[in-house]
C-alpha positions as CSV (number, residue, x, y, z in Angstrom):
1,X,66.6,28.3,10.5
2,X,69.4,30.5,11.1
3,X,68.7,34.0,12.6
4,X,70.6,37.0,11.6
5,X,71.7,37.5,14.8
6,X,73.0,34.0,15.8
7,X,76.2,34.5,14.1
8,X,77.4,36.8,15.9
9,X,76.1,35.0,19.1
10,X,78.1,35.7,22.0
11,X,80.1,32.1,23.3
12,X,78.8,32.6,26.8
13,X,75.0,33.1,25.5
14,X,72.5,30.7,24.9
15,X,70.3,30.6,21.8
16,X,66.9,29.2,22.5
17,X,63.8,28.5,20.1
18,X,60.5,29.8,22.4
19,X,57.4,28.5,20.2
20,X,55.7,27.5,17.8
21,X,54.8,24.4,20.4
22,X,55.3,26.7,23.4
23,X,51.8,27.1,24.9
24,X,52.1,30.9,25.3
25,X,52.6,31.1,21.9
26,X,49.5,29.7,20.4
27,X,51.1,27.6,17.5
28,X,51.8,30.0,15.3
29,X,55.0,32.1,16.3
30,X,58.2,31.1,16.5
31,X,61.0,33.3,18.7
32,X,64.4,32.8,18.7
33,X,66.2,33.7,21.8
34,X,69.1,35.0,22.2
35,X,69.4,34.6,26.5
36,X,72.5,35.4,29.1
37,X,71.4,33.6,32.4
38,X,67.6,34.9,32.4
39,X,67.9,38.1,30.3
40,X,67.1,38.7,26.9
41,X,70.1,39.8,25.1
42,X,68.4,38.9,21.5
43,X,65.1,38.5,20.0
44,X,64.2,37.6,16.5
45,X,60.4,36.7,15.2
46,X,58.7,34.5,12.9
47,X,55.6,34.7,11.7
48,X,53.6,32.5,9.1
49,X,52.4,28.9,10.8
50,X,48.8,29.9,9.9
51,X,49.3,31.2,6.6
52,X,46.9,30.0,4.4
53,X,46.6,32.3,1.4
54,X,43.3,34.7,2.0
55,X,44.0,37.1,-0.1
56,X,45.2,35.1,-2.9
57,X,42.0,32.9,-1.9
58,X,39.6,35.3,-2.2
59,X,40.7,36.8,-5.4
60,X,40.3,33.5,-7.2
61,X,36.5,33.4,-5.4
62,X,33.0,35.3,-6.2
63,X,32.5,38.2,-4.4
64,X,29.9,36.3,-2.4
65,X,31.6,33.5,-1.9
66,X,35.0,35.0,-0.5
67,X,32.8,36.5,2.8
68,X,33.2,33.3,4.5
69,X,36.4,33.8,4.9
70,X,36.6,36.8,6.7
71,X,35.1,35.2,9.5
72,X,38.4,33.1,9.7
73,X,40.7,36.5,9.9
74,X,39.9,37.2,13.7
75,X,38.1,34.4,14.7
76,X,37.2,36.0,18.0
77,X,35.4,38.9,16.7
78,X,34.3,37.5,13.0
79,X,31.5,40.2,12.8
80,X,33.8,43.2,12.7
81,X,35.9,41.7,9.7
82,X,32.6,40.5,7.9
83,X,31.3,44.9,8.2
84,X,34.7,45.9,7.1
85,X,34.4,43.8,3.9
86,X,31.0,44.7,3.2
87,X,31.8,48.3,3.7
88,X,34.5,48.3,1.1
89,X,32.6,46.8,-1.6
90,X,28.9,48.6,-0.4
91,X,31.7,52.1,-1.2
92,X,32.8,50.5,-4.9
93,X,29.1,49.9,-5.8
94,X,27.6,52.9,-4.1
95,X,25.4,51.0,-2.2
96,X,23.1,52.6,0.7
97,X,22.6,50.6,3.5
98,X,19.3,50.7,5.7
99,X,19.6,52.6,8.9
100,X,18.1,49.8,11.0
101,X,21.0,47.7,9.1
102,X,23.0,50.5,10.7
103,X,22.3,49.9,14.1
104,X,22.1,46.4,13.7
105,X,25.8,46.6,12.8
106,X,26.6,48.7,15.4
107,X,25.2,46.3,17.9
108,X,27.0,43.3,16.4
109,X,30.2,45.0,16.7
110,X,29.9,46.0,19.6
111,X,28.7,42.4,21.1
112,X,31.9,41.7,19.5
113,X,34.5,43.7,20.6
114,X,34.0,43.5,24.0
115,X,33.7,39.5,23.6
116,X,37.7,40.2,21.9
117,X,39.0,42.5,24.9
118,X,37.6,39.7,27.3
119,X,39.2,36.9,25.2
120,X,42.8,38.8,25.4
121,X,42.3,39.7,28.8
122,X,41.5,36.0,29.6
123,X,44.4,34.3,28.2
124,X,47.0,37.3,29.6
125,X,45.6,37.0,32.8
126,X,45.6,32.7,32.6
127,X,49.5,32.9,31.2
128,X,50.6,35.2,34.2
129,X,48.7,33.1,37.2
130,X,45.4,34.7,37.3
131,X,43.3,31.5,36.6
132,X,40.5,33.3,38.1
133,X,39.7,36.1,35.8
134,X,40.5,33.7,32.8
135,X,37.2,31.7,34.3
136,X,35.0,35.2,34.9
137,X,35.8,36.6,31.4
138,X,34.9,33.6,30.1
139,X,31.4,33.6,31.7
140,X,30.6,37.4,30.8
141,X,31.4,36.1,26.6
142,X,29.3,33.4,27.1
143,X,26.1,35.9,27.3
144,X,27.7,37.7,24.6
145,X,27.7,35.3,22.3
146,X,24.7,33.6,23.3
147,X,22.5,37.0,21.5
148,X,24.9,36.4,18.7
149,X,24.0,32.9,18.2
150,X,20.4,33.4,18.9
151,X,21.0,36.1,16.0
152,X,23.4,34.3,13.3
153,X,23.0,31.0,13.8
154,X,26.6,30.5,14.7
155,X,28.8,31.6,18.0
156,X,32.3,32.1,15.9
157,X,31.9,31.3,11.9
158,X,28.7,34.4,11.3
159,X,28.7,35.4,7.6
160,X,26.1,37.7,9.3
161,X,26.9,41.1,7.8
162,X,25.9,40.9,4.3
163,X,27.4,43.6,1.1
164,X,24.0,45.6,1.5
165,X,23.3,45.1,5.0
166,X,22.7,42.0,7.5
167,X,21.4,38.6,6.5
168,X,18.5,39.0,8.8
169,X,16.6,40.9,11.4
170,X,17.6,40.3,15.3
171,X,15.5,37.6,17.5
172,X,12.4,38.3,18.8
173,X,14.2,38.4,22.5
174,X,17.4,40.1,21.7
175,X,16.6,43.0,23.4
176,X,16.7,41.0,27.1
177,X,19.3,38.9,26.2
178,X,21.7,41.9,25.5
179,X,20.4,43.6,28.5
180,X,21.4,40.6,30.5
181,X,25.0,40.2,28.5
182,X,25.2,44.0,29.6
183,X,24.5,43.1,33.3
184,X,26.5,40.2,33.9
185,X,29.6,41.8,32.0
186,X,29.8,44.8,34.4
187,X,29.3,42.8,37.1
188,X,32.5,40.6,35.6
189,X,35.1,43.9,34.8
190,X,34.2,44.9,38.6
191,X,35.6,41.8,39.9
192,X,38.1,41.5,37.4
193,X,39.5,44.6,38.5
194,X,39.0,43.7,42.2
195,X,41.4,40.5,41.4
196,X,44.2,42.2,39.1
197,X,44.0,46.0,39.3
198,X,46.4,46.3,42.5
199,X,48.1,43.1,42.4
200,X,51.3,43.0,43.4
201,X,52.0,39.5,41.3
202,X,50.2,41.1,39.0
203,X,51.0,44.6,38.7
204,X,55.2,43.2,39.0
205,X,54.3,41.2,35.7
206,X,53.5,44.1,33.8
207,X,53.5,47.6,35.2
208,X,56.7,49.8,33.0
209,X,57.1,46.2,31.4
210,X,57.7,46.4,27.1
211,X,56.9,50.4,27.5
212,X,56.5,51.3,24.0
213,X,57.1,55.1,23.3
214,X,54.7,57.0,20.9
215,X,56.9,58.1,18.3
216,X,57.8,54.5,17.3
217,X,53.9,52.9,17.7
218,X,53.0,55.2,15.1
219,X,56.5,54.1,12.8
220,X,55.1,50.7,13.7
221,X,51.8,51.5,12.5
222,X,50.0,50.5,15.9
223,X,46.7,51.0,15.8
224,X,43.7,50.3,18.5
225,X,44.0,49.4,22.2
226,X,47.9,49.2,21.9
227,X,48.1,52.6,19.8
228,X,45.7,54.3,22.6
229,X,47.9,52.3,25.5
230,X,50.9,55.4,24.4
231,X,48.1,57.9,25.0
232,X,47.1,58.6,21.4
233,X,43.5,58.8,21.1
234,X,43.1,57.5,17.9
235,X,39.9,55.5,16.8
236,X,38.5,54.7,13.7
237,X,35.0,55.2,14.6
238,X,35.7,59.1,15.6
239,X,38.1,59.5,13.5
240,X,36.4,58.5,10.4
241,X,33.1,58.0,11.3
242,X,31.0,55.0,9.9
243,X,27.5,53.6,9.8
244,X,25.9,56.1,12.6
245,X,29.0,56.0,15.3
246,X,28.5,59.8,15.2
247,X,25.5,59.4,16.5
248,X,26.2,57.7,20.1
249,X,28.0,58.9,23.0
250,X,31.6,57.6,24.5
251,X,34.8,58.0,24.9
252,X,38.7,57.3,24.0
253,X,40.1,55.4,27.1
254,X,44.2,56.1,26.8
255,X,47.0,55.0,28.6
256,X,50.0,57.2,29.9
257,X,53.1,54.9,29.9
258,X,52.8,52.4,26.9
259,X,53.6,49.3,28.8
260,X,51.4,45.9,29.5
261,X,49.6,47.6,32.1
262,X,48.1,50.2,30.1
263,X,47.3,48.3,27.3
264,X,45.4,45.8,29.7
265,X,43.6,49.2,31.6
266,X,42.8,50.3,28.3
267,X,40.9,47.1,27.2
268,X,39.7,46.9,30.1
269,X,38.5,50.9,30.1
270,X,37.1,50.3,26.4
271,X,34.8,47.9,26.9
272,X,32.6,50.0,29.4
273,X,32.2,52.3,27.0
274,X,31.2,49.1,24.5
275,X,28.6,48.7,27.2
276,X,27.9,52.4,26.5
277,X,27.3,52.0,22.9
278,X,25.2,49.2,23.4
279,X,22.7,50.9,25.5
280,X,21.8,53.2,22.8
281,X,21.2,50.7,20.2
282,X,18.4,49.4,22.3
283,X,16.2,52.2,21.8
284,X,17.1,53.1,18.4
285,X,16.0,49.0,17.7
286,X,12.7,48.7,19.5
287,X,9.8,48.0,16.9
288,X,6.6,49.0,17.7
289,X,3.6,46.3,17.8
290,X,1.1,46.6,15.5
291,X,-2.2,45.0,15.0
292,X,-3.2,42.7,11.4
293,X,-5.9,44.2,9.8
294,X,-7.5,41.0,9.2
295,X,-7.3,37.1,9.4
296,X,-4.2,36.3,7.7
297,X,-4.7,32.9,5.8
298,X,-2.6,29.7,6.5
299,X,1.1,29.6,4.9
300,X,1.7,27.3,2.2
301,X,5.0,24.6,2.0
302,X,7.0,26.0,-0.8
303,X,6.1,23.2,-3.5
304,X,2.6,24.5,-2.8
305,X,3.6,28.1,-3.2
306,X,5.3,27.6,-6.5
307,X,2.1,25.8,-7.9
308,X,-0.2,28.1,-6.7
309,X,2.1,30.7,-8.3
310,X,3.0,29.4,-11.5
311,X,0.0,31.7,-13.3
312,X,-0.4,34.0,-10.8
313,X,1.6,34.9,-7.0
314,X,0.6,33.0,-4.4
315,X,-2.1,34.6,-2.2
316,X,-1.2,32.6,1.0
317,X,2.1,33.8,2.7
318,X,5.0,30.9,2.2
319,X,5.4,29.0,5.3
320,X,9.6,29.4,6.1
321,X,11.8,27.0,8.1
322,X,12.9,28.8,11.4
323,X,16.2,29.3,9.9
324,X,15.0,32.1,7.2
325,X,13.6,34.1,10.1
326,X,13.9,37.7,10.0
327,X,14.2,37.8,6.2
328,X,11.2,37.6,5.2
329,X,9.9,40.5,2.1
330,X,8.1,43.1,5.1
331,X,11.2,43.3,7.4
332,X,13.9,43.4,4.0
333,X,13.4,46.7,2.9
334,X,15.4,47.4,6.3
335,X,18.0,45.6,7.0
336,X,19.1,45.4,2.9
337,X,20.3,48.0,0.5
338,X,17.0,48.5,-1.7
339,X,19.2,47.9,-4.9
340,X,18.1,44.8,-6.2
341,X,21.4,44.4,-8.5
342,X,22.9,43.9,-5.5
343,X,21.0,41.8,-2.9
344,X,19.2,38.7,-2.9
345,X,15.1,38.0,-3.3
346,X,12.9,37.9,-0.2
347,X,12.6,34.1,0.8
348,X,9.2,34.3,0.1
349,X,10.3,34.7,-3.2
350,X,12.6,32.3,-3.6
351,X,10.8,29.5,-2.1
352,X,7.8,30.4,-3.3
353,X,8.3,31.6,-6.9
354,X,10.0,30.3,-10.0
355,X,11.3,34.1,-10.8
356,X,12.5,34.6,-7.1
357,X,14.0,31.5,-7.4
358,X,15.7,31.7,-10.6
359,X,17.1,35.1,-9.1
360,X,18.1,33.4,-5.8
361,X,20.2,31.3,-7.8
362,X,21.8,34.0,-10.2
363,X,22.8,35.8,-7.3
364,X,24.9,33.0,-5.8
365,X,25.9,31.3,-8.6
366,X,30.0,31.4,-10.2
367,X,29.9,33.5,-13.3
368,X,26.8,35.9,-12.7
369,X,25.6,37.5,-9.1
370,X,27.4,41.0,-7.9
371,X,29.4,42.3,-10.8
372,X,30.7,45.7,-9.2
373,X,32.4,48.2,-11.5
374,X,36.0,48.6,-12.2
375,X,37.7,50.8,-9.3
376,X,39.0,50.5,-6.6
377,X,38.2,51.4,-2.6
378,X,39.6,50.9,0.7
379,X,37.2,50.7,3.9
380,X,38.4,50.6,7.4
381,X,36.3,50.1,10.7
382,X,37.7,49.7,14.2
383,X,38.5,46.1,14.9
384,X,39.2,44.4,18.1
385,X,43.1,45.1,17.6
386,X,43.0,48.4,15.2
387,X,41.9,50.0,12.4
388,X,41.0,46.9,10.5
389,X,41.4,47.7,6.4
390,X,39.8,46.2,3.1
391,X,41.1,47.4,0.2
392,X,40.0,45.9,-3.2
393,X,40.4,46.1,-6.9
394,X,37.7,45.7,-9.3
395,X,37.7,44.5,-12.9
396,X,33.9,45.0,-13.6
397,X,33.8,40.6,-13.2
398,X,32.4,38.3,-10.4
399,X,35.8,38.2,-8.3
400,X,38.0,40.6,-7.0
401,X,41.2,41.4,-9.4
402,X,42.8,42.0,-5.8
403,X,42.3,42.3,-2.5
404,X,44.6,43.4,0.5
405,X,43.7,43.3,3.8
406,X,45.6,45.7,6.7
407,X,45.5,43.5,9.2
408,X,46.5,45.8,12.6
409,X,47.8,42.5,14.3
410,X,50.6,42.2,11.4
411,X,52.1,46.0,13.0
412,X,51.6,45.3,16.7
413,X,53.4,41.5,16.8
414,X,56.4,43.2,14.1
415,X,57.1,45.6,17.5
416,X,57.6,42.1,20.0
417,X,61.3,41.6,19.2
418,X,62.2,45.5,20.4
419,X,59.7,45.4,23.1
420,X,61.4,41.8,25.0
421,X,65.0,43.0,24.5
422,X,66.5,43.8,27.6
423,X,64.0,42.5,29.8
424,X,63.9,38.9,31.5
425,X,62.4,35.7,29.6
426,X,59.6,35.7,32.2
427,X,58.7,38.9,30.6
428,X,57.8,37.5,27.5
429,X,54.8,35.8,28.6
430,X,52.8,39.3,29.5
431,X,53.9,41.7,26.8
432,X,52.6,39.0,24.2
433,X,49.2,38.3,26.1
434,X,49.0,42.3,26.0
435,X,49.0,42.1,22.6
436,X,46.5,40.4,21.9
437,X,47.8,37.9,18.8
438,X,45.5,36.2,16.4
439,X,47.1,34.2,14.2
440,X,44.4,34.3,11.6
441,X,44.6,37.6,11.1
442,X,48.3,37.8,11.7
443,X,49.5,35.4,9.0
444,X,46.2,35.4,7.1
């Protein structure tokens, strides 16, 4: 492919391709390079490797269907694209959403940023030496995501964050697993710190490296860590507050210079006050324990259920597989909106009814389920890399007439080319790792 700047290529320079294959580069960018001994005297960037049509996907699937593949967008924090989908359509239909839902999304979102900042922090600090912290930040995400497994079902792929509110309730020990995740990520950022704060190897790779002033990360449209990096203290969830982010306490971490330092101090800032957030959930969660009134009679399979309860419901609770847990009809009044139009049946229903299931199966089904009216909406929440943005088009049908997402790695990578210019190839290596590229939201 010929870039427009290679005819004009200088005789003594070199043009170079860095990527797709290029390690650094994660498979799915492509530089060309325009070099004169070490320095860059040219930059041009191509995007693309992972495209693999989602919006034009999802318009063609049921509005149910099409949440799955959200999770694919950033694949490193899956929950936060699966809320900002849900939010857009819960805003078409008008749907309220449980305030234990709230939290729960809070929590997940949470879990999940800070498992993103420790991800990009991982593989910046690996490409610039620092196996080390690479091996700690790994260890803090796996205690992360072992709550969010014991929660989902899944560590990456969630599908968790339901139109209406969450597919089910937390586990039963969530609250010491998170607890523990807290502990053993502050005890990680402290040592992480310890190894790269006042590096000299460290600090030479990226301190007044790819500064990036604030006037042209807001023509960019930088959003997130990288916006904040310039010392703009713009986040979504102050901003325009959602779910009950008005209700906890932190802060804005922002950086003064713009450059890969800042946008690593920032992360690295943000996620302490992650571990802020998540320390109020707790108590906002807590259920209190309360005592049967009487001898509750033993469950029935669900073919037994839906005999017993072909002339009459079944007076025996149905007895669930561990996998429905935490959906069962007492716990879904809160964590699901309480419009039926737009939410499932209790399990018990469907597996233990011919009514509930009929309705399980009209809910899922191609051609009847969620029908929102025609209009349009746009719902943004605060993703790992920005303000993450749905906006859709309805047509009163099963599927989305369109969908758009604003994907805030698309305006961050588009600034890479300006940013290397100038500076030595070695210095490509950092400023891309600060920025924290994921190619399935990127190229979508």
């Amino acid at each position: 492919m010929t870039s427009a700047f290679s005819a004009a290529a200088r005789p003594e320079s070199l043009l170079i391709n860095m990527g797709p294959s290029h390690p650094a580069m994660h498979g799915t960018i492509r530089i060309l390079l325009e070099l004169d001994g070490e320095r860059i005297l040219d930059a041009d960037t191509e995007i693309g490797y992972l495209h693999r049509g989602f919006e034009k996907t999802c318009e063609n699937r049921t509005w149910w269907n099409l949440l799955i593949y959200t999770d694919r967008l950033n694949y490193v924090s899956p929950l936060i694209n699966n809320l900002g989908y849900a939010m857009a359509v819960e805003k078409l239909c008008g749907l309220a959403v449980p305030e234990r839902a709230q939290w729960i999304r809070i929590l997940m979102s949470e879990l999940s940023r800070i498992s993103d900042h420790l991800t990009c922090i991982a593989a910046m600090a690996m490409e610039t030496g620092a196996f080390t912290a690479f091996l700690y930040n790994m260890k803090a995400r796996e205690y992360l995501w072992d709550v969010i497994e014991q929660t989902t079902g899944a560590r990456m792929t969630t599908s968790y964050i339901r139109i209406g509110g969450v597919r089910a309730d937390l586990h039963r020990d969530y609250e010491a697993a998170v607890r523990k995740g807290i502990e053993e990520t502050r005890k990680v950022i402290k040592d992480v710190r310890g190894l790269l704060d006042k590096n000299p190897i460290f600090l030479g790779r990226t301190r007044d490296i790819a500064v990036m002033p604030r006037d042209e990360a807001v023509s960019f449209g930088w959003t997130g860590p990288a916006l904040r990096s310039t010392g703009i203290a713009y986040d979504v969830r102050k901003a325009q507050p959602y779910l009950t982010y008005d209700r906890v306490a932190f802060e804005i971490p922002t950086g003064d210079r713009g450059d890969n330092l800042d946008r690593y101090l920032v992360r690295m800032a943000e996620m302490e006050q992650s571990l802020r957030i998540l320390e109020q959930c707790l108590p906002r969660l807590r259920r209190e324990t309360t005592l049967s009134a009487g001898p509750t009679p033993p469950p029935l399979d669900p073919v037994e259920a839906i005999k017993a309860g072909r002339t009459s419901p079944p007076r025996s609770p149905v007895r669930l597989s561990p996998n429905l847990e935490g959906a069962e009809s007492a716990v879904l009044p809160e964590i699901q909106t309480s419009d039926r139009l737009y939410a499932p049946p209790a399990k018990e229903a469907a597996y233990g009814t011919i009514e509930g299931l009929i309705g399980h199966f009209q809910y899922f089904m191609k051609g009847h389920g969620l029908r929102p009216p025609a209009g349009e909406a746009y719902a943004a929440v605060e993703g790992g890399n920005g303000e993450l943005g749905f906006y859709i088009v309805s047509d009163g049908t099963d599927r989305p007439y369109r969908l758009h997402l604003r994907a805030p790695c698309l305006h961050v990578v588009s600034a890479l080319a300006g940013l290397i210019k100038g500076r030595l190839l070695a210095d490509i290596i950092p400023t891309f790792g600060s920025m924290n590229m994921i190619g399935g939201e990127l190229d979508r």
